[in-house]
N, C-alpha and C positions, 0 to 999 in steps of 0.2 A: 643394568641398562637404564638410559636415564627413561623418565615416561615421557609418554607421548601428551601434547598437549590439544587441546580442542581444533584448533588450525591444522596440525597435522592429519588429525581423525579426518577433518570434511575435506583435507586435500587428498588422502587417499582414498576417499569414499566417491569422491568426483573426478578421480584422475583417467583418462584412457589413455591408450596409445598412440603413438607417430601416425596420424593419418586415416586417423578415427576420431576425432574430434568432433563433440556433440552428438556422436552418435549413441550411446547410449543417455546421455545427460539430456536427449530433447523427451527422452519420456518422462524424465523427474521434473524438466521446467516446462518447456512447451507444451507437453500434452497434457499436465498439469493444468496451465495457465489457459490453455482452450478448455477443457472439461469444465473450470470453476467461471468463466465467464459465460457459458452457454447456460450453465444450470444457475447463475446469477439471474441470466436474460430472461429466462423462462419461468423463474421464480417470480418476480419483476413485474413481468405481461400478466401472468395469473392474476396478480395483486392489483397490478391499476384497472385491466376491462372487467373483472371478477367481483373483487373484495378490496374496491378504491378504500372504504371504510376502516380498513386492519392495516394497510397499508404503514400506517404510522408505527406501528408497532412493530413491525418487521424492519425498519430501514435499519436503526441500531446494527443489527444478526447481520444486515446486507456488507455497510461499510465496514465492521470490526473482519468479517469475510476478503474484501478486496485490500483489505492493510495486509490480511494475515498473506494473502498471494501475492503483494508486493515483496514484503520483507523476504518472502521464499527466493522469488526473481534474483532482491539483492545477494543471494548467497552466492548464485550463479552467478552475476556481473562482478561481483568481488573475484571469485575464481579465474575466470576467463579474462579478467584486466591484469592477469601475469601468465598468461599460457605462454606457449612456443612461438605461437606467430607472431610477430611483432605488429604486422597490421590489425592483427585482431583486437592482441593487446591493446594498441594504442587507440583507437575505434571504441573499444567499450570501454577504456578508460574514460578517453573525452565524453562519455555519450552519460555515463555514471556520475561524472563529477558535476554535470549539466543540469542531471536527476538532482544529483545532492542541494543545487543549490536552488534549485525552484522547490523543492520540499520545503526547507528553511525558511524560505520566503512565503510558503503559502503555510506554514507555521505562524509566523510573525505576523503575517494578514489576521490570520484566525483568531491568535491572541488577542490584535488590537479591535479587531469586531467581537469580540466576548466580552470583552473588558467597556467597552461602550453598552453594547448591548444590556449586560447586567444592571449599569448606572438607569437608564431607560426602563427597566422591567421592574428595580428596585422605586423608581417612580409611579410606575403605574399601580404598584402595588398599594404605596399611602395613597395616591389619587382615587383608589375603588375604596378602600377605607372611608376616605372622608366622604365619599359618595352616599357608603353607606349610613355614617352617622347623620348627614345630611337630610338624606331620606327619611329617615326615623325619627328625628326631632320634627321635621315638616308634619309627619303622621300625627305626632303627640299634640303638635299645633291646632292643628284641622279637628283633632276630636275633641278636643277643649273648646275653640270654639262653636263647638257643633252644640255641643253642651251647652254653655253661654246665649246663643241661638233659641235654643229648647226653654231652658228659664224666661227666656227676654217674651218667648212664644205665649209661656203659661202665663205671666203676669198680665199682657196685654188682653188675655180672655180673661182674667180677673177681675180688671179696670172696666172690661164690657159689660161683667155681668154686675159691679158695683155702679155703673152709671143706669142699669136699667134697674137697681133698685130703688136708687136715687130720685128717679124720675117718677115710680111710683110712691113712695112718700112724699114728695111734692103733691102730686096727682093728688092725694087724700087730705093732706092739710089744704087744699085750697077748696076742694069740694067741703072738707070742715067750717073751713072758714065762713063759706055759703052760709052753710046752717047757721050759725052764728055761735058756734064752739072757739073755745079761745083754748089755741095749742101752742105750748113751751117749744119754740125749735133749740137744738142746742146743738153746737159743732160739732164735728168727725165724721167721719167717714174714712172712706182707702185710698188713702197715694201712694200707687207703686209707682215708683222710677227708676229704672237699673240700667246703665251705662255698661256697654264691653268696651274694657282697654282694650285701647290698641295695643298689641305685638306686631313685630315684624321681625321674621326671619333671616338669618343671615346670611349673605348671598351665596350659590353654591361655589364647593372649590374649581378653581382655574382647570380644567384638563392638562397635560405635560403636550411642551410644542411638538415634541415630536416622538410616535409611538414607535415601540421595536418593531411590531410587526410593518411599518413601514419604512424602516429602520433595513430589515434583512430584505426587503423588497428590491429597494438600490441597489444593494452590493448582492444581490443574489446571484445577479450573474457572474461578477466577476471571481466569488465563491468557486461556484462552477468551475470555471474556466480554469482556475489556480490548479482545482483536482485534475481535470481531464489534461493538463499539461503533467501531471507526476504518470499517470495513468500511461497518456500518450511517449512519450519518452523511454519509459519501462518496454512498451511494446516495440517502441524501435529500436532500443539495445537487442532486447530478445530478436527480434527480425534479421539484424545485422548477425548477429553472431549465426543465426544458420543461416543465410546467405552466404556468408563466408568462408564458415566451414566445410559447406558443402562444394566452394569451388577449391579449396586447400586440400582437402580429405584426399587421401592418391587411394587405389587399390592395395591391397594385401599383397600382390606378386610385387609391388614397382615400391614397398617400404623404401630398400636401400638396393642401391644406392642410386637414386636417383637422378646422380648427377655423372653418371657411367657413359652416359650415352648422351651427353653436351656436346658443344660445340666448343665455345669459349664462355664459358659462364663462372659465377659467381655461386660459393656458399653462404648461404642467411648466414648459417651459424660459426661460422669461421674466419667469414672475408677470404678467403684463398681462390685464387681463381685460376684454372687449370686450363687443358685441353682435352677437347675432346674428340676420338679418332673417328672415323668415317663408319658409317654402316658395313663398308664392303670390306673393311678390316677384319672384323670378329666374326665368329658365327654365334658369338655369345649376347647378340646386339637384339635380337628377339627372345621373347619369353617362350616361344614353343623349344627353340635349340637351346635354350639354357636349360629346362626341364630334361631335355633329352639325352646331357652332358652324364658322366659316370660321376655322381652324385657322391659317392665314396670317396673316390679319391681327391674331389675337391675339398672333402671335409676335414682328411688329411692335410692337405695344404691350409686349410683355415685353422687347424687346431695347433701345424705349426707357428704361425703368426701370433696366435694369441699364448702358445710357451714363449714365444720371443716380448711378447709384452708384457706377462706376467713377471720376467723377469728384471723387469726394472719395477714391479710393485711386490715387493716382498713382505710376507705372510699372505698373499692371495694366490688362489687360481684359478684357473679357466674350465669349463666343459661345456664341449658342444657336441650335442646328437641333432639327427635327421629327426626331423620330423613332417608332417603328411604339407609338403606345397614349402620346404624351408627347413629351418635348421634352427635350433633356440641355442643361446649362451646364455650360461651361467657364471659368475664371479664365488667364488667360497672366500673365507679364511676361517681359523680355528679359531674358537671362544670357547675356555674352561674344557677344552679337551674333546668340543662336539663340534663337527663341521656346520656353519651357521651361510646360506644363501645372503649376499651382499646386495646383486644387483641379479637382474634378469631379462632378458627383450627377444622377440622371437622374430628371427627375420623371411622373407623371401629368398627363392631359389637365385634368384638376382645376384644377392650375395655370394653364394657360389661360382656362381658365373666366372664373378672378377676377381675368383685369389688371384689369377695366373698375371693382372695387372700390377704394373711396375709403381702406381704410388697407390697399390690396395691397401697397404699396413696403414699410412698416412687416414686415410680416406677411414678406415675401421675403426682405429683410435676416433676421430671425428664423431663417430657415428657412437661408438660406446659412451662416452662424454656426453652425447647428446640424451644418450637413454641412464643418464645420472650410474654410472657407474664412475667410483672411487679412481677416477686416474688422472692423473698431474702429466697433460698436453707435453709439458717441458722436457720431464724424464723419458716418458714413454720412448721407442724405435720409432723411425720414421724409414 
């Protein structure tokens, strides 16, 4: 047998029946996607009126969270854009393809503000550099001259204290001179004179015109906006599809054949369009008298119908038992000697109703066909 490939795995892991559609699949996507955005919400609020402070450390855990519940989503809108209904189909087709290409573009956004942005950060990063160097050489400046300052400080009280000795050697040769003392003066004395060169610093570096943080300020919104449109979009596929379903989805008794009790209508899946007899024809036109019919021997007349279609598909065949509210068929054929189940679908009492109808064969083939059992429309009895 050949293997199964991963498409097959998630189609049969997603698949239900004629008229059950999303009903078990709103607990894997739907109640999925409401549980992870509530305890999103709530996680959220904690953080911003709580613990504003941490908050940045959680957003990462928040967004890798809502990718990982989109991409879930998409498994389901991939699915559901080839189900049975054509409206549905085509509805979460367009609604996915819409997704796909605002993704793309709020990709492309993202890259081209990253790629700016870095240029900008990569800026400010030499700008705090040269900031720094800046500051530090100004430092070295200012203590050198502090220094220089300090020297310039001590010489001028040196010159004070050499001028008031100054003055009293004078002071005593002159009072000598009185006396009539004859004194040798002879030169020297202290000339301090010290000069600070001038330095001047050079001027600090230019800041960059324009910073990231004001940078992501402008486009912040439109940021925004790009996600809550991938966000927004996802929830209206999901929305559409149980909208949909839930007016598509028929009951368990009304499976098949649904189109029994028409007027002049039309088959989705066939284009054939028929007649339909009047209520006061049948007694098999309500579900309480088709339950109450001899269930036996319509099963008889059903198990003839499908010997007479088995036998334009040879190596297959048929089996159908009662069961509680219907009747299931089965398709076999033999592989290596062990009877191996082909196909399988279980119908409503409905079905029973209408073997005793003159284009039931037609209408059964239809309906087998539609629940993927191996039969070729062309060969089949009609």
């Amino acid at each position: 047998m050949s293997r199964r490939t991963f498409s097959d795995r998630v189609n049969e892991y997603l698949a239900e029946p004629t008229g059950q559609q999303f009903k078990k699949n709103k607990w894997r996507f739907w109640f999925v996607a409401l549980l992870a955005f509530q305890g999103l919400n709530s996680i959220l609020t904690a953080l911003v009126f709580n613990q504003a402070d941490r908050l940045q450390a959680y957003m990462g855990s928040v967004l890798l969270g809502v990718g990982a519940l989109l991409c879930w989503l998409g498994v389901a809108f991939l699915y559901y854009s080839d189900g049975r209904d054509r409206r549905l189909a085509g509805g979460v087709a367009i609604l996915d393809s819409v997704t796909l290409c605002f993704a793309v573009a709020h990709f492309g956004f993202l890259m081209w503000v990253y790629g700016h942005l870095s240029t900008l950060q990569n800026a400010e990063k030499a700008y705090a550099v040269a900031v720094v160097k800046h500051n530090t050489d100004a430092q070295a400046l200012q203590e050198s001259n502090a220094r220089i300052a300090d020297a310039i400080q001590k010489a001028a009280d040196a010159r004070e204290r050499t001028a008031k000795i100054e003055q009293d050697v004078a002071y005593q040769y002159r009072q000598a001179a009185k006396h009539g003392a004859r004194i040798k003066r002879e030169a020297g004395g202290i000339n301090a004179n010290i000069e600070m060169a001038k330095v001047e610093l050079a001027k600090p570096p230019d800041p960059p015109k324009d910073s990231s943080a004001d940078y992501l300020t402008r486009w912040d919104s439109a940021i925004r906006l790009a996600n809550f449109g991938e966000l927004a979009l996802a929830v209206a596929t999901l929305i559409f599809i149980r909208v949909r379903t839930s007016r598509t989805n028929t009951p368990t008794e009304e499976d098949f054949p649904e189109e029994i009790d028409a007027g002049i209508t039309q088959d989705d899946r066939t284009g054939r369009r028929f007649d339909r007899t009047k209520k006061s024809d049948s007694r098999r036109l309500s579900p309480a008298s088709a339950i109450s019919t001899d269930r036996k021997e319509e099963l008889k007349a059903l198990r003839a119908h499908l010997k007479a279609i088995a036998f334009y598909c040879p190596g297959f065949w048929f089996r159908a038992d009662l069961i509680d509210g219907g009747v299931s068929i089965r398709m076999f054929r033999r592989r290596e000697g062990l009877e191996e189940t082909v196909a399988l679908t279980r119908q409503s009492d409905k079905l029973l109703a209408a073997v005793d109808r003159p284009d039931f064969r037609e209408q059964l083939v239809d309906e087998l066909i539609h629940q993927k059992f191996p039969i070729d429309k062309h060969d089949a009895p009609t």
